[in-house]
C-alpha positions, 0 to 999 in steps of 0.5 A, spaced: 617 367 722 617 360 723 611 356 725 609 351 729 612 345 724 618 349 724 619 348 731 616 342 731 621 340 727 627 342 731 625 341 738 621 334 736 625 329 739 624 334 746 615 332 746 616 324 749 618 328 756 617 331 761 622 337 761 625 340 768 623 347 770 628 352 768 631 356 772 626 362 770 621 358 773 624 357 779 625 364 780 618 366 779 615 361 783 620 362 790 620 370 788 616 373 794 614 380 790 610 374 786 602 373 786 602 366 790 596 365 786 591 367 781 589 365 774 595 364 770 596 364 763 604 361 761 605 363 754 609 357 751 607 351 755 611 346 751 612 340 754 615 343 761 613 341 768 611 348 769 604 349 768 603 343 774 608 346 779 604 352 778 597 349 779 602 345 785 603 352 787 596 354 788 594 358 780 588 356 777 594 355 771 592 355 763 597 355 758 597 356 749 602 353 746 603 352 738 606 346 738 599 342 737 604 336 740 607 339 745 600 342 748 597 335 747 602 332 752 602 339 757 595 337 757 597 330 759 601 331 764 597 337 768 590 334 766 587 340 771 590 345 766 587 349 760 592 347 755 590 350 748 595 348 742 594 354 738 598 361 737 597 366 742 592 371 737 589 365 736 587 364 743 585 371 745 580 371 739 577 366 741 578 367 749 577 375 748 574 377 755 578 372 759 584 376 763 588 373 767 592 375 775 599 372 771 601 371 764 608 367 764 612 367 758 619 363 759 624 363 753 619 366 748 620 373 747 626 371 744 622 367 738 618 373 736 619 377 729 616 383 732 616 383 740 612 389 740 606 385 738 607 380 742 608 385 748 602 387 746 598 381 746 601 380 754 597 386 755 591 384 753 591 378 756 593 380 763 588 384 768 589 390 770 594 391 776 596 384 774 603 382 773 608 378 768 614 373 768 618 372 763 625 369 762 630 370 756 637 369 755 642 375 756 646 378 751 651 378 758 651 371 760 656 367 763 656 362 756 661 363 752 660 358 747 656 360 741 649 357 740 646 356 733 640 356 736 642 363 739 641 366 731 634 367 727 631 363 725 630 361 732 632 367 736 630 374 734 633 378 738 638 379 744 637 383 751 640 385 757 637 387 763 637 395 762 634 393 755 628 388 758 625 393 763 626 399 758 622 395 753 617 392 758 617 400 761 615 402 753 609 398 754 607 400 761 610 394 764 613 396 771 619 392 773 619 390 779 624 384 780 630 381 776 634 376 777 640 373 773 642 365 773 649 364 776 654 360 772 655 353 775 661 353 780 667 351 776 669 344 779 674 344 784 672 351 787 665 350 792 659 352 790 657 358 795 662 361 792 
């Protein structure tokens, strides 16, 4: 399983900035069966922007992350925020009573040796009746071009959307939105198309 300096080391150069909200992000914030606020704990800050546009969007946002870099400069940008550089479990050992109204985790799920442990930490971190957002790729998507980083060690798994809500479902998680990312417009054809 590779640790916070193997991820440092592919993803290095991508802590100097801040990264723009992905479209995972944005479908969480504009999904009207979404909570509009509460305490929200996202699980895998990096260096992105979401952590403050969530707190922007009314959450009392906290975040972990186990790049102790990526953190430090989550942390910077949002300085409202909670920002832990350590691994999940970690956290939750420290912070064992501390239960949140919504648990992100964009782009992660995908990196976990073993996502049963993983979804069931989620759980423990989440209040009952509490929600979770998450995005991963789609073993179905539009890209057709291979990515290196598609293959472990990054990547541990690949799902679809039957997958995803079967595997949610197995750890008492009810599915109550999906949304798929659209391919770009092809050039030359309009974008509402």
């Amino acid at each position: 399983m590779p640790d916070a300096r193997w991820y440092s080391a592919m993803y290095g150069e991508r802590n100097s900035g801040v990264l723009p909200l992905e479209p995972g992000h944005r479908f969480f914030l504009a999904d009207t069966l979404a909570p509009q606020c509460g305490r929200l704990l996202d699980v895998g800050v990096r260096h992105r922007y979401f952590v403050r546009a969530a707190w922007d969007a009314g959450y009392y946002a906290s975040g972990v992350e186990l790049n102790s870099a990526a953190a430090s400069f989550a942390a910077s940008f949002c300085p409202r925020a909670r920002v832990f550089g350590r691994p999940l479990e970690s956290f939750r050992s420290q912070h064992a009573n501390e239960v949140f109204d919504v648990v992100t985790f964009f782009e992660v799920l995908e990196h976990q040796a073993d996502p049963n442990v993983f979804l069931s930490e989620i759980r423990a971190c989440q209040r009952p009746r509490g929600f979770i957002a998450l995005s991963v790729p789609n073993r179905e998507r539009w890209q057709i071009s291979l990515d290196a980083l598609d293959d472990p060690p990054n990547h541990f798994l690949r799902g679809n959307s039957l997958s995803l809500q079967n595997a949610l479902k197995a750890h008492g998680f009810s599915v109550h939105s999906i949304k798929k990312e659209q391919p770009p417009a092809s050039p030359g054809r309009a974008a509402n198309q």
